[in-house]
C-alpha positions, -999 to 999 in steps of 0.1 A, spaced: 423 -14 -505 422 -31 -541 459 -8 -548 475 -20 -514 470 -50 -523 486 -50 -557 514 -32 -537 517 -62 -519 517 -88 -544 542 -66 -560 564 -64 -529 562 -104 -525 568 -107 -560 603 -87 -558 616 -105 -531 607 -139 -542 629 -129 -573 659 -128 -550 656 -153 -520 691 -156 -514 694 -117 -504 662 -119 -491 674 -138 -466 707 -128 -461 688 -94 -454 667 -112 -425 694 -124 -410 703 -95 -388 665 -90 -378 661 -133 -368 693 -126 -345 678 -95 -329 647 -109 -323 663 -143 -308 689 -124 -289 661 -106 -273 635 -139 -267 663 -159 -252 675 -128 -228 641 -119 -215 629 -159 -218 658 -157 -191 655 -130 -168 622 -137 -166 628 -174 -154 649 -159 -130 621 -139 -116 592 -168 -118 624 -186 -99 626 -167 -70 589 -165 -67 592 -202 -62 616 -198 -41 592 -171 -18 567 -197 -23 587 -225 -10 606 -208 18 580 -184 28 574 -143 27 569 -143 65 601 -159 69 627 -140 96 667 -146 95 684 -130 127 721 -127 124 748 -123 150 768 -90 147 758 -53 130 773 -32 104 790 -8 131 798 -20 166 816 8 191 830 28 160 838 0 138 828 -17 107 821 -51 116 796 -66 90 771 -96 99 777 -127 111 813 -122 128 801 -116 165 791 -140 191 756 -126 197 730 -153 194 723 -180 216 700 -210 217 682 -192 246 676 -164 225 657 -187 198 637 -205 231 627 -174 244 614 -156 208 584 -175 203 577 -175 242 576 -138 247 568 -128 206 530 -129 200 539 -123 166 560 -153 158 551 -186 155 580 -205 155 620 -202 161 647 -221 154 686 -218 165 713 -230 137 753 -240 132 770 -244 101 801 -261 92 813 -282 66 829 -318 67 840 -344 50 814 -377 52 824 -412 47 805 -439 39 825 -473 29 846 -463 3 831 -433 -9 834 -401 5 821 -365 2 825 -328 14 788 -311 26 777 -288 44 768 -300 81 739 -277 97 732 -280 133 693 -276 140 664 -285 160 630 -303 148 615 -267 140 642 -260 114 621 -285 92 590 -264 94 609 -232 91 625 -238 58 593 -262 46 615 -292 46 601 -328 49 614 -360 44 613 -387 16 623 -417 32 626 -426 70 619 -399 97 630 -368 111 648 -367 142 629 -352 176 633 -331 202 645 -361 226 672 -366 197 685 -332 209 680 -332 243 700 -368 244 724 -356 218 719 -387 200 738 -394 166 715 -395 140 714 -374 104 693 -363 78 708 -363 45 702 -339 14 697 -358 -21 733 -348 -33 748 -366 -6 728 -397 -11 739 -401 -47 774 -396 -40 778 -415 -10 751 -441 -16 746 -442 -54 710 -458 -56 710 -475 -26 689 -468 6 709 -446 33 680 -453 53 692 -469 85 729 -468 71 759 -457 93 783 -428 76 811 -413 95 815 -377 98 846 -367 110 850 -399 120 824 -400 145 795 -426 136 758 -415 128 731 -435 117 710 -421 85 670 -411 98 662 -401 66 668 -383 32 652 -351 28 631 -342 3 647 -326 -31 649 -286 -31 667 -281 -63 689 -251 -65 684 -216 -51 682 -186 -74 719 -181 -66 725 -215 -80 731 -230 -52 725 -269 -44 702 -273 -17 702 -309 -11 742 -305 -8 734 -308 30 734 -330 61 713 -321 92 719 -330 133 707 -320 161 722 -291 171 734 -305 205 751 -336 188 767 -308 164 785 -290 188 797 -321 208 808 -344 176 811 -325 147 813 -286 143 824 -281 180 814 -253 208 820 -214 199 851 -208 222 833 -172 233 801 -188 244 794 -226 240 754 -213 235 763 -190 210 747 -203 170 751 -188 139 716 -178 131 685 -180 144 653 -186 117 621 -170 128 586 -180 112 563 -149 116 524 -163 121 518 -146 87 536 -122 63 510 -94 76 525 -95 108 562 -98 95 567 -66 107 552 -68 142 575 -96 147 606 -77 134 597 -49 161 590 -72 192 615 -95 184 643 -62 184 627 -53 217 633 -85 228 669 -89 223 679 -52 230 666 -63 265 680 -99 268 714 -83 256 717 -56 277 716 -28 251 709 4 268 686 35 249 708 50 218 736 22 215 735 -1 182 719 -33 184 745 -61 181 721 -84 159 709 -78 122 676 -91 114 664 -95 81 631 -109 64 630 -130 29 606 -106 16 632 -76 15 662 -109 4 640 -120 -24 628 -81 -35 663 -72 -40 671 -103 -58 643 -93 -80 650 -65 -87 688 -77 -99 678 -97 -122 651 -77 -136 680 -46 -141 700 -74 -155 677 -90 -183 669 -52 -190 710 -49 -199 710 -78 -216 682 -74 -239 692 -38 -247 728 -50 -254 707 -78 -281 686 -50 -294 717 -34 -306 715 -64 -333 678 -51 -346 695 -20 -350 723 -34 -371 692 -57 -389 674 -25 -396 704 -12 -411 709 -43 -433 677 -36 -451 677 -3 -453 712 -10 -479 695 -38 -495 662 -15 -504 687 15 -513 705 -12 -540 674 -24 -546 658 10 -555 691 14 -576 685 -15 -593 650 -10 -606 653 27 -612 639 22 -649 607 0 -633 597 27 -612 596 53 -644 577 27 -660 553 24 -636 550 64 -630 546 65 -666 516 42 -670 502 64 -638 511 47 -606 510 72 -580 539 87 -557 519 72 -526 518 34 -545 555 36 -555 563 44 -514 535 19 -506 556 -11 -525 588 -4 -511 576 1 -481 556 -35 -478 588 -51 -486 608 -35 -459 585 -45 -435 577 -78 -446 616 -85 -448 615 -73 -410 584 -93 -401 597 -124 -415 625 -120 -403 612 -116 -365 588 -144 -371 616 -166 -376 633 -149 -349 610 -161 -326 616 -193 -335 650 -200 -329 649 -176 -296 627 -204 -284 648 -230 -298 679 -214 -278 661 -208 -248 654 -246 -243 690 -255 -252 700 -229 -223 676 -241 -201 687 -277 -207 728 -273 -207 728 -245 -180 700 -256 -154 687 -220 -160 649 -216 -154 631 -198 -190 601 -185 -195 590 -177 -228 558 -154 -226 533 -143 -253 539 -106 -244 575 -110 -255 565 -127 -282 541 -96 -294 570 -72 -282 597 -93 -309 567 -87 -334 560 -53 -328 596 -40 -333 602 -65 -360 578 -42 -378 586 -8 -364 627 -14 -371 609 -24 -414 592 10 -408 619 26 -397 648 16 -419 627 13 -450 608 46 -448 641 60 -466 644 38 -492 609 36 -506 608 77 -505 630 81 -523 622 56 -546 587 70 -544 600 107 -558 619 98 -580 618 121 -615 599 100 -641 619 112 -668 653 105 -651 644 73 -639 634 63 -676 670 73 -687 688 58 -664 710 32 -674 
């Protein structure tokens, strides 16, 4: 114990002589090591992200589209046919044990006026169980009913990005905008989502009733004035997600007319599978990054393992000194050793730092979510010291076998 610890002193000592290449040496190591923290500080933002987003939206959560991948022969892809109709939504929950709620939905976009300002959204046509469905609610005013439907009354709820551009800080509450040129009066302002893990705004939105939609704004579907463009299905929990899936297929096969063996002309799909695959994206995705910013530990590791080779160069006549005077093979590999790896520690330590550092400046100019944990702060450490190991184990050997005689000659 008593000689590692002179070997350490002794280490310290040497590199304190030459700061400057000391930390010139580090350098490669810090921006390994902050590559890495800032890559997985994002990827794994990403991921507590979309668990949010799970959380906000729901696991048991159900999205139907019109349309399947092959129709008769043909590639079609989702959301092209005229499949789904507002009957459809009534009669899910009705007939679905499984499912507590449904909702039918239309999507257009529009440009909103509102005195002198104006704005393109997106216009969604829904009814008052689309607000449960996605976990909306509202921050000021109310949210329209079913009689708003029913009467096809012109009223809107407005998404927080609308409200600042058409409004500024004024209260849209009770407020008339024109959409399409058609009057509505402003219910209410929904309460702020933020934006989805695509990076997506989610309060770039105005909702109506579906029924005033279709009239005034995004107009009837020329194929079937009942048809909608999704229908959002709220299983009664995510254990019975896929109880729901199954009766709700039964369900349509039979409302549609499907007969045994031919395709079903909807595509259902639950948020659970949406948000695993997401997952799983950007987990692959930080994986790539951080072993493209690994490559720069390697390049640090190779950094000190030139210094240390100069370094033994340099003090070629100390080490025959101090074999002379009876220092062992094992002390000579222990010194050189210690100051690789405190050259890599020190260098990860500092690492760490500015990975943090840059992971709030992303999170700040990019609107990225990062998460900086303490087992990727162990994990920086850990290979701070293995790439000193490493890279230095070279170095100090052959310092450490050096002939006595030869090393006391050399000039």
């Amino acid at each position: 114990m008593r000689q590692l610890r002179s070997s350490i002193t002794i280490a310290l000592r040497s590199l304190a002589l030459n700061k400057l290449r000391s930390a010139l040496t580090m350098l490669g190591i810090v921006i390994g090591v902050a590559s890495v923290i800032a890559t997985v500080a994002v990827g794994s933002g990403a991921t507590q992200r979309i668990q949010e987003q799970i959380a906000s939206i729901g696991s048991n959560l159900i999205i139907i589209l019109p349309g399947s991948t092959t129709s008769s022969g043909l590639r079609m892809g989702t959301g092209y046919a005229v499949t789904l109709s507002e009957a459809d939504a009534k009669e899910i929950p009705a007939q679905c044990p499984a499912v507590a709620l449904a909702g039918p939905v239309i999507r257009g976009g529009a440009q909103v006026v509102y005195g002198n300002n104006n704005w393109a959204t997106v216009i969604y046509g829904v009814t008052p169980d689309f607000m449960a469905l996605r976990d909306l609610s509202v921050a000021r005013g109310e949210e329209f009913t079913q009689s708003d439907v029913d009467s096809a009354n012109k009223v809107a709820l407005l998404g927080k990005t609308v409200v600042e551009n058409l409004f500024g800080a004024a209260d849209p509450v009770g407020q008339t905008i024109r959409i399409k040129n058609v009057p509505f009066t402003v219910v209410g302002v929904l309460t702020p989502k933020g934006q989805s893990v695509m990076g997506q705004d989610q309060d770039d939105n105005i909702l109506l009733p579906i029924s005033t939609a279709k009239r005034k704004v995004i107009g009837f579907n020329p194929a079937n004035a009942d048809a909608v463009n999704v229908i959002m299905v709220q299983a009664r929990s995510g254990a019975q997600i896929d109880a729901a899936q199954e009766e709700i297929t039964a369900l349509l096969r039979q409302r549609h007319h499907l007969q045994p063996g031919e395709l079903d002309d909807f595509s259902i799909r639950n948020m659970q599978e949406i948000f695993a695959a997401q997952e799983a994206s950007s987990r692959i995705m930080a994986m790539m990054l951080a072993a493209v910013a690994s490559v720069s530990l390697v390049v640090g590791g190779i950094g000190i393992m030139n210094i240390m080779l100069i370094s033994v160069r340099e003090r070629t006549r100390e080490i025959g000194l101090r074999q002379a005077v009876g220092a062992k093979t094992r002390d000579i590999l222990t010194q050189f050793l210690v100051e690789a790896v405190t050259l890599s520690i020190a260098g990860g330590l500092v690492g760490i730092l500015v990975g943090m550092v840059a992971s709030v400046v992303i999170s700040r100019l990019a609107g990225w979510t990062t998460v900086v944990g303490p087992g990727a702060v162990l994990l920086a450490v850990f290979f701070s010291a293995l790439v000193g190991i490493s890279f230095g184990y070279y170095p100090a050997r052959k310092a450490a076998y050096l002939d006595p005689i030869e090393a006391l000659r050399y000039e």
